[in-house]
N, C-alpha and C positions, 0 to 999 in steps of 0.2 A: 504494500500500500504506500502510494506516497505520502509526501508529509502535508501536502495540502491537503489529500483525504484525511491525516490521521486528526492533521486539527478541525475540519471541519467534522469529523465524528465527534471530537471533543465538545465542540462546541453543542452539538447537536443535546450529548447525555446531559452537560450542563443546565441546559436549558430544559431537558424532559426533568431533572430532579426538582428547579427552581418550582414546575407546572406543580408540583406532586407537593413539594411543600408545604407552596400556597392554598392547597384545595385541602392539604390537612388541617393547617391554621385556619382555615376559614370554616371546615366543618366541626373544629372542637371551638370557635368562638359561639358558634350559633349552638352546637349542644351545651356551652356554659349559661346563655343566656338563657335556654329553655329552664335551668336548672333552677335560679332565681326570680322571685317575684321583679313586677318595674319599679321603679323607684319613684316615689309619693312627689307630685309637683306640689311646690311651694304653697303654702297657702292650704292644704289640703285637709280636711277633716276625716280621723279616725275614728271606728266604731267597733266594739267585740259585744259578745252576745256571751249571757252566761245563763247556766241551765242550774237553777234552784229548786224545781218543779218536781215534782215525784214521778215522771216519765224518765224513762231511762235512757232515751235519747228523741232530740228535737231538732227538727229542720230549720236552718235561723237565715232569713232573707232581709238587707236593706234596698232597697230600690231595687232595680235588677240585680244587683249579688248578691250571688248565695256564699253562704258562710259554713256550707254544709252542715252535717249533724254534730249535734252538742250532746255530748256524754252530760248524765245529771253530776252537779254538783261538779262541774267544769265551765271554763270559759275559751272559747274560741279564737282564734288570731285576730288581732286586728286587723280590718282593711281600710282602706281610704276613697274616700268619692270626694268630690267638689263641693264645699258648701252649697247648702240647700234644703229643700224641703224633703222626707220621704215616707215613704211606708215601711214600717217595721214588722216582720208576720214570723213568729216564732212559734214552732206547733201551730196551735188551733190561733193561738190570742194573739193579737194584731194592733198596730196605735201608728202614731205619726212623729214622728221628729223634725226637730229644724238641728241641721248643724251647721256649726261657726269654723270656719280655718282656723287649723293651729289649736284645734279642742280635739281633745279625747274623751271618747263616750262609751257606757259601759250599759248596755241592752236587757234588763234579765227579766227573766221569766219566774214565778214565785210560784208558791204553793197554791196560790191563790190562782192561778193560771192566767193573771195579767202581767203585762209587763209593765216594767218601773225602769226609769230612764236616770242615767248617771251622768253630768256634764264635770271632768276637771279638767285641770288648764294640763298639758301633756309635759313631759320631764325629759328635761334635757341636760341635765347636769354632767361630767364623768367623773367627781368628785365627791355627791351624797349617792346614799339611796334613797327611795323614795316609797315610805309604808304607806297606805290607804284601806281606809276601813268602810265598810259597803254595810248601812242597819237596814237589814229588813226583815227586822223584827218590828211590827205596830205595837204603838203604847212608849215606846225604850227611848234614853238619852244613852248610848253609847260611850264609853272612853276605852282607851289601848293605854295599859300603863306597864311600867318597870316592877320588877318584884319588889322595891323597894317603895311604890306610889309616885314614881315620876308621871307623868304622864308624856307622851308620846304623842296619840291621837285626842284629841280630848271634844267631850259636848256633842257627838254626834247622830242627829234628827233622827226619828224612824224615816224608811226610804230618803234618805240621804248618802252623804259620801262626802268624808274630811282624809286628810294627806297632810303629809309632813317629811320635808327632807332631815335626813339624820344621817350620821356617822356613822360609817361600815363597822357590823360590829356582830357578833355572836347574840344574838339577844332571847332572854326568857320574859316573857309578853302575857298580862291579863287583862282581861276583859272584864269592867264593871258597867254596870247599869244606875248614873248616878254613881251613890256611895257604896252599893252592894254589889259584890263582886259575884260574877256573872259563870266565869270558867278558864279559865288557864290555856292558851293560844298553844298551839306547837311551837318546839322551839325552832327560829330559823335563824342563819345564815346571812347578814344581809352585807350584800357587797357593793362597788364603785359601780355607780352607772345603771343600778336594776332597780324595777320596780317589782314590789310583795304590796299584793294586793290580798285583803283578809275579810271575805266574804262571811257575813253574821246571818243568818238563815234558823229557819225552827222556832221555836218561843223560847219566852224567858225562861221559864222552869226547865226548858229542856232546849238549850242553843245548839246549834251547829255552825259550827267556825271552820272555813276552806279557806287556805293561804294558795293563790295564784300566783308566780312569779311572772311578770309582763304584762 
């Protein structure tokens, strides 16, 4: 073979690896994309759905998204829509929301099989964490306090929702109603950057306390 042929072969495999590269890199960029959700434009309003209800799993829809099914005594990912007006249809029981940009909203469904709607401002910190306590127990003033009677979460409404950033820390956590204490929280973990979210469900005489992380 001459040497013009042997470079123009060269040239040739050169040029077939570059083809073959490129169609690799380009078919693992598009299977990385399929792998992750899009990414929330600015402005955008978050919404999760949590199942307190005594159905052991519920179908949770905002506007057109579905949020698929909700284990009881779970909450579901958040998703994001554009602020706005919507319908919320969880199981059977159905309502409306308005949401605001830049709010995170928490959807649940109750024993009672309506839903009760949560608006807090969304946590951006990488420095606290960020505990929140969810009463939906009727009749109760909730508080989240330290073993020692700090308080933490303090004063919070039936069907309500109060938050507090705090310092990442190991913490043992009770639950009173007012001045009578209520039941002793699991202990959790709380680290830089997450939210524990501590869902109060059941009655007085008999609570049920779910710690969500997110």
């Amino acid at each position: 073979m001459s040497r013009a042929n042997i470079k123009r072969t060269a040239r040739t495999r050169h040029f077939a690896r570059i083809v073959v590269t490129t169609a690799l890199l380009g078919g693992a960029t598009a299977a990385s994309a399929g792998l992750y959700p899009p990414a929330a434009p600015p402005g955008s309003a978050f919404i999760r759905v949590f199942n307190a209800s005594n159905q052991p799993k519920v179908a949770a829809q905002v506007g057109s998204k579905s949020l698929g099914d909700v284990s009881a005594m779970e909450a579901s990912s958040y998703t994001f829509l554009p602020p706005g007006q919507y319908p919320v249809k969880i199981g059977d029981a159905s309502d409306n929301t308005t949401l605001q940009g830049s709010h995170c909203y928490t959807a649940a469904i109750g024993a009672d099989s309506k839903v009760h709607q949560f608006d807090q401002q969304c946590f951006n910190s990488q420095l606290k964490a960020l505990v929140e306590v969810y009463n939906m127990i009727d009749g109760t003033t909730l508080s989240l306090r330290t073993t020692d009677g700090t308080a933490v979460v303090d004063s919070v409404a039936a069907n309500a929702a109060g938050q507090r950033e705090v310092n990442p820390i190991k913490a043992n956590l009770v639950l009173y109603d007012g001045s009578n204490k209520l039941a002793d929280a699991k202990p959790v973990t709380l680290m830089r950057g997450s939210t524990y979210s501590l869902f109060v469900t059941g009655t007085r005489s008999a609570p049920v306390l779910i710690w969500v992380n997110g």
